[in-house]
N, C-alpha and C positions, 0 to 999 in steps of 0.2 A: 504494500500500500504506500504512495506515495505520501509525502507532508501535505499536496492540498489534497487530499483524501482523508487523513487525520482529523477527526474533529479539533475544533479548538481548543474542548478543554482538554484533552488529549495532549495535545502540542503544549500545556501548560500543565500538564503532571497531575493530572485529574485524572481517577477512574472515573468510569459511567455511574456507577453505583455513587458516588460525590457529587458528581454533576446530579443526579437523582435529589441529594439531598436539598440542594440547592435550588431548585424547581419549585421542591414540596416544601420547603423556608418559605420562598418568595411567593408560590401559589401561582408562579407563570416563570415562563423561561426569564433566563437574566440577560440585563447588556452587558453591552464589553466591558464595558468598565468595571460593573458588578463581578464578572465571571473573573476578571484580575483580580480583584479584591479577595474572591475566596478561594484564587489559586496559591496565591501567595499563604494566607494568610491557614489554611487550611497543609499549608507545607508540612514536612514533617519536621523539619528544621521550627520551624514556627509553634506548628499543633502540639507536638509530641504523640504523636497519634499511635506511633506503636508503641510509647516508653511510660505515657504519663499512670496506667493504670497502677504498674509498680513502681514506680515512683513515691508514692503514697506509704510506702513500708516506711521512707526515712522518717527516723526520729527528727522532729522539725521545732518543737517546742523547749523554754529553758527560761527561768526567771529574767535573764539577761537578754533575750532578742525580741529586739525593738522590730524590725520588720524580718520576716523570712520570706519562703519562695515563693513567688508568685510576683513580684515587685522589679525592678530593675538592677537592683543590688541589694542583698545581707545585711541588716544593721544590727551592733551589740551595741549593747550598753558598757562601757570598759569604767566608768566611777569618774564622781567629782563634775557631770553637767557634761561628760565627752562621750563622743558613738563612733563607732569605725565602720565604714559601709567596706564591702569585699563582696568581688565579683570574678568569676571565671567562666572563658566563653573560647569558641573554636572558631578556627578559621581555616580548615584543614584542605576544603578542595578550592577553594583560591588560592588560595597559598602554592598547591599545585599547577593549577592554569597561569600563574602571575606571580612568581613568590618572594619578588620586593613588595607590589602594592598587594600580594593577598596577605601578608603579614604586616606592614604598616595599617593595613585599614582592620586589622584586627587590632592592634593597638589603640587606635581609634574610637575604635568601637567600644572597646573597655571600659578607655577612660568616661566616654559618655555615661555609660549604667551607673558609674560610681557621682560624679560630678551631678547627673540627673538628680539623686538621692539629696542635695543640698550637700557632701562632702565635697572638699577639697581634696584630689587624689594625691596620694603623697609616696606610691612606689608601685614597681611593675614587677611582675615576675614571668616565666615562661618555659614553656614544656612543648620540647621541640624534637618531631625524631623523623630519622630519613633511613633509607636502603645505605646499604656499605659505601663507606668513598673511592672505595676503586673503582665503581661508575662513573663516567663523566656526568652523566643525568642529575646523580645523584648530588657529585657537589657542586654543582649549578644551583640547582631547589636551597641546598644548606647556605652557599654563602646570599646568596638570594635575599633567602629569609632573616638570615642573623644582619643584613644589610636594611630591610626594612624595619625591623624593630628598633635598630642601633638610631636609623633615619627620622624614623615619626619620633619614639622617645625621646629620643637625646633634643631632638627641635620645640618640640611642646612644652618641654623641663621638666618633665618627671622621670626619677631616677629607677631604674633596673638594676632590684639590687640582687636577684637571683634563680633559679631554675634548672632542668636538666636537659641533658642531652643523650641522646642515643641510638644509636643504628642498627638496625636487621633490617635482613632480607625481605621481610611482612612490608615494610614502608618503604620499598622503592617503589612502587606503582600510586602510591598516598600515603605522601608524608602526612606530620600529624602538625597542627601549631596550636599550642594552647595556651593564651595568655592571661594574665591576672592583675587584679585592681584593687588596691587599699587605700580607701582615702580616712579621712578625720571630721566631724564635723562637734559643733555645739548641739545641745538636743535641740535646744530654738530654732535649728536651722531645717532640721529634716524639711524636706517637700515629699512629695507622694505623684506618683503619676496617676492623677486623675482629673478631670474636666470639674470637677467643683461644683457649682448653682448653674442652672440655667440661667442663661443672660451672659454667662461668661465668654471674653473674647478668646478666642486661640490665634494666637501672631509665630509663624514661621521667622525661626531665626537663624543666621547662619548664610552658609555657603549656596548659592544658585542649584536649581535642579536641573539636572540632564540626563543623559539615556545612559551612564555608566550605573555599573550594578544593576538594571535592569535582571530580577532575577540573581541576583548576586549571591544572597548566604542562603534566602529561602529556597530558591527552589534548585540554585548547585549544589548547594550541599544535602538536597533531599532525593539523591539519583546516583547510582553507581557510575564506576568514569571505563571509560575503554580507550581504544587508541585516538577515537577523535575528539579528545577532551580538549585538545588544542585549540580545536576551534571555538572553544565556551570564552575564551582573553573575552571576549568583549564584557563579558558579563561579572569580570572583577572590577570594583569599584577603583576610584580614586583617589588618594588620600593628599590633604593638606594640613599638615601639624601645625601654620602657622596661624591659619584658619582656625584651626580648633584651640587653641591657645589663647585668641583674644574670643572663642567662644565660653571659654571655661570661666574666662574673668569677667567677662560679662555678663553671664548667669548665675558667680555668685555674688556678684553686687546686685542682681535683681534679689537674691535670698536675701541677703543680708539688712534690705530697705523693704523687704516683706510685699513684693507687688504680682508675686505669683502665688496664684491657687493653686497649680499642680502645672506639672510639667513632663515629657516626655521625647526621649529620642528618639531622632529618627537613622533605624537599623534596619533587621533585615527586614523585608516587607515597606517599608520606607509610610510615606502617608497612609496607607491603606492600614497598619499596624499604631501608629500614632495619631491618628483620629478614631478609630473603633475601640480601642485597649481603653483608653481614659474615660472616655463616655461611656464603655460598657460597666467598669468597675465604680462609674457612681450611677449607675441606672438611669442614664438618659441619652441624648441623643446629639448633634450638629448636623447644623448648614455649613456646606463648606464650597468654595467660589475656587475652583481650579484655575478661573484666568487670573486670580489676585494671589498665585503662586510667583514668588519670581525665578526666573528661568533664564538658563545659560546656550540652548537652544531651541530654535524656531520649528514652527509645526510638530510639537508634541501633540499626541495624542492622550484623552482623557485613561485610560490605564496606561499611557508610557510614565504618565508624572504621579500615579498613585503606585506604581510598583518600582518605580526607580529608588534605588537604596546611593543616591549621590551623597558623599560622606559629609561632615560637621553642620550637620541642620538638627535644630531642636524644636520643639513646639511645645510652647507657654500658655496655659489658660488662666488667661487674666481677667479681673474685674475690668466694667467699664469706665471707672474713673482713675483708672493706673494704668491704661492705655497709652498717652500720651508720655507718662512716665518712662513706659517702656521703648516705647521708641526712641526718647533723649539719649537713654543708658547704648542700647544697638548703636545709635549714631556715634554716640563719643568713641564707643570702641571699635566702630570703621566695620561692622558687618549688617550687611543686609537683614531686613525684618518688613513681612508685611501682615498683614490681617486680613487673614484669609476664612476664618469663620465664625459663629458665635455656639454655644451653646443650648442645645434641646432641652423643653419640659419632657417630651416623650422621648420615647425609645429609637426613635428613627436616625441613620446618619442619611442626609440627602447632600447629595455632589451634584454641582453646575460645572458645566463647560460650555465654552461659548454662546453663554446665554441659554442653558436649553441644558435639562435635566437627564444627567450618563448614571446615577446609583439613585435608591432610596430603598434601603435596607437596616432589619433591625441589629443596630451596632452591635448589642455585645453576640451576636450568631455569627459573628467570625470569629471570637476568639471562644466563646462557649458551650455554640454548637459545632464544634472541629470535631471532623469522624476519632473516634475510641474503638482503637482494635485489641481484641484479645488473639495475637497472636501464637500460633500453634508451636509448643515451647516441647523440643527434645534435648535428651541429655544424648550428644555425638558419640555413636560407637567405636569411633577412634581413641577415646578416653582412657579405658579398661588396658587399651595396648602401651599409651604410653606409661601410664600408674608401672605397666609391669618390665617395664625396661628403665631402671635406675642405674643413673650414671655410677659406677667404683671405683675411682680412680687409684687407690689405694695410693703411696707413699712415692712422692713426684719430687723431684729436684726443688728447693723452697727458692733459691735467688735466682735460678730461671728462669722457675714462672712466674714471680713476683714481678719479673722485670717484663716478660711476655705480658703480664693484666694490667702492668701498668704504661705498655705501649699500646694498650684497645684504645681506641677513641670515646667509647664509652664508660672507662674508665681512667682514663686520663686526665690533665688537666683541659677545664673546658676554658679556660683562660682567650685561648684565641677570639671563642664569641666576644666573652665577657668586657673584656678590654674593649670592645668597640661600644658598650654601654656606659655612660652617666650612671655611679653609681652615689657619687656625693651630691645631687643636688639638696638643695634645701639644708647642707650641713646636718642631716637629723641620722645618718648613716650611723650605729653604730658598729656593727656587725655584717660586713656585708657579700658578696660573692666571694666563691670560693668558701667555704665554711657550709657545715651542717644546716643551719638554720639563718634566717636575717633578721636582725635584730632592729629595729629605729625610734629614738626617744618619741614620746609626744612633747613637743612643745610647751614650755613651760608648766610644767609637771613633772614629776619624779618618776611616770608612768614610760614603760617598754613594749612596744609589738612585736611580737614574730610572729614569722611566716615559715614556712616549709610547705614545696609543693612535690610529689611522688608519686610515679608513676613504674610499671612494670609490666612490660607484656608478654616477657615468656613465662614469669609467675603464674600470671592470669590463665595464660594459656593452658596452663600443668593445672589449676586449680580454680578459676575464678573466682568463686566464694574465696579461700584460703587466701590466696594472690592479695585481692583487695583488702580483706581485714588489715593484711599485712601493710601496706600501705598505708594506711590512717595512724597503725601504730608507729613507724617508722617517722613518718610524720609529725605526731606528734611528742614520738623522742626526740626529734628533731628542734622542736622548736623548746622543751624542756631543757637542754644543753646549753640554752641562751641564758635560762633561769624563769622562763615565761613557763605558766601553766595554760594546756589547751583550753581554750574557750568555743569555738566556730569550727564547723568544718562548712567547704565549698569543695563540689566534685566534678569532673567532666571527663562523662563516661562516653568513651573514643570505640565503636565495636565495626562490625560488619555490615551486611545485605540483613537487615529486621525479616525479609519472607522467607528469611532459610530456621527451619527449626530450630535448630542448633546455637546460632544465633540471638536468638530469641532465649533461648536456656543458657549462654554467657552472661547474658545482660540481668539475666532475673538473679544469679546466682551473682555476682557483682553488687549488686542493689543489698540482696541479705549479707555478705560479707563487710560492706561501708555501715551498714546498719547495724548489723553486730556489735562493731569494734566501735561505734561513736556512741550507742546504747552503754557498752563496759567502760568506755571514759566516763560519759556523762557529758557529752556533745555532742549539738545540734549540727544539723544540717540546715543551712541558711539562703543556700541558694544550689545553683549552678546548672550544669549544660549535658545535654545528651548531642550525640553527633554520629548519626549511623549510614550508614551505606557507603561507608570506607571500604569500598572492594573495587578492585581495577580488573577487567578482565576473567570476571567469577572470580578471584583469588583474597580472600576479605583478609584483612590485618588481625594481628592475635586483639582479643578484646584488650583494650589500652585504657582502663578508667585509671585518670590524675586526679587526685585528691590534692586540696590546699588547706592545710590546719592554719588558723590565728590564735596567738598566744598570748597572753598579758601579763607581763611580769612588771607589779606593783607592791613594792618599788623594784624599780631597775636593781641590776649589781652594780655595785660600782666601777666593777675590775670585768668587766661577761669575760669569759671563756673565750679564746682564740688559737687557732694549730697555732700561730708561730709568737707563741711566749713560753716554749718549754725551752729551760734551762740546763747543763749538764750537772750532773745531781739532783734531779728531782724523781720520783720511782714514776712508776709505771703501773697502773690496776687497770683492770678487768672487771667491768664492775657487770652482772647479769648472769644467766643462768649457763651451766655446760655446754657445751656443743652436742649436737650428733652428727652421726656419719651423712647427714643427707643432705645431699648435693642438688638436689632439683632447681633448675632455674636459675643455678649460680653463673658467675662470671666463669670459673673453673668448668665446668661443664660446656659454656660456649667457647669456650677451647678447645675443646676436646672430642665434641661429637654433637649429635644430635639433641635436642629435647628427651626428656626423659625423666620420670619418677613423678613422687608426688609430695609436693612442699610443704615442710616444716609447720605445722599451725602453729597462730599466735596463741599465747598462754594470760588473757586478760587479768588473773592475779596478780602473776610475775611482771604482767607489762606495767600494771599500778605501781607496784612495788617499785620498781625499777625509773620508773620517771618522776617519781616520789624524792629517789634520792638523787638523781641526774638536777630537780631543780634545787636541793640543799646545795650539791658540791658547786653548783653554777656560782651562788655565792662565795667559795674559798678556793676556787680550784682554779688554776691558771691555764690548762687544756682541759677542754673534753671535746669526745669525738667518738660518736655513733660508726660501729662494724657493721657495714651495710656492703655496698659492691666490693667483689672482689677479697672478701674478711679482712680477718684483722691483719693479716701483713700489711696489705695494702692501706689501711687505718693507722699502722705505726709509720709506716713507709709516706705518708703524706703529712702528717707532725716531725719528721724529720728534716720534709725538704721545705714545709713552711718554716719553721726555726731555724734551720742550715743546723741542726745536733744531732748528732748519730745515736743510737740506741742498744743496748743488748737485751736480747729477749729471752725470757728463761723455756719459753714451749716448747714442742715440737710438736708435728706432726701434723699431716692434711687436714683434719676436722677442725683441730684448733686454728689454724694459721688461714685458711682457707673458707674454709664451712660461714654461711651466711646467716643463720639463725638469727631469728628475730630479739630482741630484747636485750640487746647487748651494748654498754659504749668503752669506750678506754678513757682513764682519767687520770694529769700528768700532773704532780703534785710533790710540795715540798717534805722533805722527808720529816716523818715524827708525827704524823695526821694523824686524826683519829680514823681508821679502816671503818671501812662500811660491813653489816653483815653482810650483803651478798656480792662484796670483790675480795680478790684473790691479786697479791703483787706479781707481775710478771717478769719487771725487768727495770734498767732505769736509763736514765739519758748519759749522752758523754761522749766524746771522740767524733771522729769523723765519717763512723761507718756504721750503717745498721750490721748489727751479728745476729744472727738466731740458731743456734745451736751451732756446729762445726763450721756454717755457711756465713758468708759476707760479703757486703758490698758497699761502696763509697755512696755517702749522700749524695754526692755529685753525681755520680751513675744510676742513682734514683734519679735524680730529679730531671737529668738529660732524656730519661725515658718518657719521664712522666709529661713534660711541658713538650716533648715533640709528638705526640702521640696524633693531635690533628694536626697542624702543621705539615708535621712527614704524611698522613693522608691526603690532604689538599693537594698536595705536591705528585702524587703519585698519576 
């Protein structure tokens, strides 16, 4: 069947059975415009249409959360009149098609959901992963992407102060980009995306519309890619950090003179999204005049300018007598604003175009009658085969391989990205890339946040329940090593094709694993993102859910934790539970062979216990540092080449040195402490070589490995 043989909504990612529903809403077929409206908006990227049912497992409630999901960003309560908005969001197959602006405009995008909320954003993070770099494809997409991120951040002013990276063969055909957003606000300041009273004005503010993004996050990212995804460039948006930089500060001088009733970004779904959302979540309706859109190209059509997602446009619902207000403010800061509709007593949103009526539909039926599928959920018989093929590597050369995990790219230094990010803006850095967790004052206050974002997808792959628990705990070990206790968690759950069974039984088992482990903390879920149809070619990526824990450590330490403050003479502990032999999912294993076995579960007692005392020692301890990739060599082997101090280690053997088991960190400390019940001394600092039983190597020969690991890939 040809494209003009395609029905329309067909050609716009609509089954019949949708296009159905939409008939029987309206009670007669729809126009163009209309039928835009609920292609976009009815996307899966948008709807959540196969994810949102499970969804609802997350633990979502907590004394402290001021708004959770459903909202544009997360907000806590962190003490003393202060909220922190957190947000994380994918940008994975732009990023592919375009992957300078499909990662700047994911940048973009972020800061909007957070800055929407009344916060001022105040740091970035990111979880980034691609196919091997011995493809040229591959570091094309990589430096791409770390070049957009480095581009829109570093221009806008907000500082990247952390994230991961990592490569397998799953992500050459779709890479992954997941970015994240922390801002700060006063309670006074929160705003709410909503349309407010009838009568209320809504004024477009920001950048010009045009036909980029057309179709951009909703409906690319709601469609598996094949070889002609090339041809989707047009449908990545475009990004301007300098634009949205004097958008940011112009919207919180509208908070802060209190002339908005509610407000909302315009993302994926662009208008069609930011006119319906507001007005549906206060039960009413708008008039909205498409010619009084301002516009950067001639002869648009009434669905080219409701579906176009052109970057740094907000939309403000304002009372009628702080109208004119608001336009002083847009003016003095040099961006465009016009007034394009007012707010409904009823339910109806209705759109003019050129004089002459293209929608009138009841608003909140785009975002609350979006199809809800219960998709048909198998556990993969592939499964049972890998559980019974456990990797044994039994007893392996230690300074070989130490030097071999610490020449992976995914376990090396990610410095290459990192240096191209602003990580000191705003001075409020305390702790920042390259370390476990990021640390950043609030502003006058004695108050601390971290952050740690986690991801793993051969884990997942071996376990997806187990995989993800593990992740939220890692996390927020992670951000305990700061000295901050978890508060928030924010997820984005990266999977496959949602109509393959199997698929469908990742995502469900993912969901109960995040739920688990934030039920055993005793933290919420506040927000964040699903993102599916990552499969290129039938070939879907291993399930990839990134967790973000936020942390608050009040009061700060004075001294946090850093790898390179370890001195010669200070010991060396072990603080968490024994090892076992099981290698599933490890760095060691992707060395070595295939996937294989079935991963370590998290132990929620020992994980308490254990981050219990991770934030004690955060106060007296001058290193600490979480055995996560690659074990603890590679955790000693990276406090050696941060501090330039060598170390001798009393262990041996592949489980101990190796072995990735959860709940573990290392903590470097002056001698005479009081030992914790559950550490064990290993070894201590001094000279210029790691030793670990008969074997040694120069700091220098660490570190030569470790800081060339992408480098020497890029180059290849």
């Amino acid at each position: 069947m040809t494209t003009m043989e395609t029905p329309v909504y067909a050609q716009l990612g609509m089954t019949e059975e949708e296009y159905r529903s939409v008939v029987s809403i309206l009670g007669r077929e729809p126009r163009p415009a209309e039928l835009a409206m609920y292609s976009v908006m009815w996307s899966e990227h948008c709807s959540y249409k196969s994810s949102r049912a499970h969804l609802r497992r997350f633990p979502t409630e907590a004394p402290w959360v001021v708004v959770g999901p459903g909202e544009n960003a997360g907000v806590v309560d962190i003490g003393d009149g202060w909220l922190a908005a957190i947000r994380i969001e994918s940008h994975n197959h732009p990023s592919f098609v375009e992957p300078y602006q499909g990662a700047a405009t994911g940048v973009g995008g972020i800061l909007r959901d957070v800055f929407t909320m009344g916060a001022r954003p105040v740091a970035l993070w990111n979880q980034i992963r691609f196919g091997p770099l011995d493809q040229p494809r591959n570091r094309y997409l990589f430096n791409g992407v770390v070049g957009g991120i480095a581009g829109y951040g570093n221009a806008v002013g907000v500082p990247t102060l952390g994230g991961e990276i990592e490569f397998d063969d799953c992500y050459s055909g779709n890479p992954l980009v997941n970015v994240m957003c922390l801002g700060i606000l006063r309670k006074e300041q929160l705003v709410l995306g909503t349309a407010g009273e009838p009568g209320n004005v809504a004024v477009l503010l920001g950048a010009a519309t045009g036909r980029d993004g057309i179709g951009g996050a909703s409906v690319l990212a709601s469609a598996s890619f094949d070889e002609e995804a090339a041809t989707k460039r047009p449908s990545v948006q475009v990004g301007d950090p300098f634009e949205e930089k004097k958008l940011i500060e112009a919207c919180l001088e509208l908070y802060e003179r209190d002339l908005v009733a509610g407000i909302q970004d315009l993302g994926a779904a662009g208008l069609s999204c930011a006119t319906s959302e507001p007005a549906g979540r206060a039960g009413l309706g708008m008039d909205v005049d498409l010619d009084r859109v301002h516009l950067r190209e001639t002869g648009m059509t009434a669905p080219e300018i409701l579906m176009s997602e052109s970057q740094e446009r907000m939309l403000a619902f304002v009372r009628p007598d702080n109208v004119d207000e608001v336009l002083e403010v847009a003016e003095r800061w040099e961006i465009d604003a016009s007034v394009i509709g007012t707010v409904r007593a009823d339910d109806r949103l209705v759109v003019s175009h050129d004089g002459e009526l293209v929608a009138d539909v009841p608003a909140a039926s785009l975002a609350d009658d979006a199809p809800l599928y219960h998709r048909p959920v198998e556990r993969p018989g592939w499964l049972d085969d890998l559980w019974s093929r456990p990797f044994q590597p039994g007893e392996v050369p230690v300074i070989d391989t130490l030097l071999d995990l610490l020449r992976q790219p995914g376990v090396g230094s990610a410095a290459w990205a990192y240096e191209q990010y602003d990580h000191m803006l705003f001075l409020g850095t305390v702790v920042g890339p390259g370390h476990d967790g990021s640390l950043l004052r609030v502003a006058g206050t004695g108050k601390g946040l971290a952050v740690s974002t986690d991801g793993n997808g051969r884990l997942c792959l071996l376990d997806p329940r187990r995989g993800s628990a593990r992740l939220v705990w890692e996390a927020a070990l992670n951000v305990a090593v700061t000295g901050a206790r978890p508060l928030a968690t924010v997820d984005n759950l990266n999977l496959g094709n949602p109509e393959k069974p199997e698929v469908m039984w990742q995502l469900v088992e993912v969901v109960e694993g995040i739920s688990g482990a934030c039920e055993a903390l005793g933290i919420p879920v506040v927000g964040g993102n699903v993102s599916l149809y990552n499969e290129t070619d039938g070939a879907d990526i291993n399930p990839t859910p990134v967790v973000g824990v936020l942390g608050l450590a009040d009061p700060m330490p004075a001294l946090p934790p850093r790898l390179d403050r370890a001195e010669p003479g200070m010991e060396i502990w072990l603080i968490g539970p024994e090892p076992t032999d099981n290698f599933a999912g490890s760095h060691l294993e992707r060395l070595h062979g295939p996937a294989g076995g079935r991963p370590t579960a998290a132990d929620p007692e020992v994980g308490l216990a254990v981050i219990d005392e991770a934030v004690r020692l955060a106060h007296v301890a001058p290193v600490l540092h979480d055995v996560s990739d690659g074990g603890l060599a590679v955790t000693i082997a990276e406090i050696c080449i941060a501090s330039g101090v060598g170390a001798t280690i009393e262990l041996e053997g592949t489980a101990e040195l190796f072995g990735e088991d959860p709940h573990r960190f290392v903590a470097v400390v002056t001698p005479g402490w009081d030992p914790p019940a559950l550490g064990r001394r290993i070894g201590v600092m001094g000279g210029d070589s790691l030793r670990i039983g008969d074997e040694s190597v120069s700091v220098a020969a660490l570190a030569e490995a470790w800081r060339g690991a992408i480098p020497e890939a890029m180059r290849s």
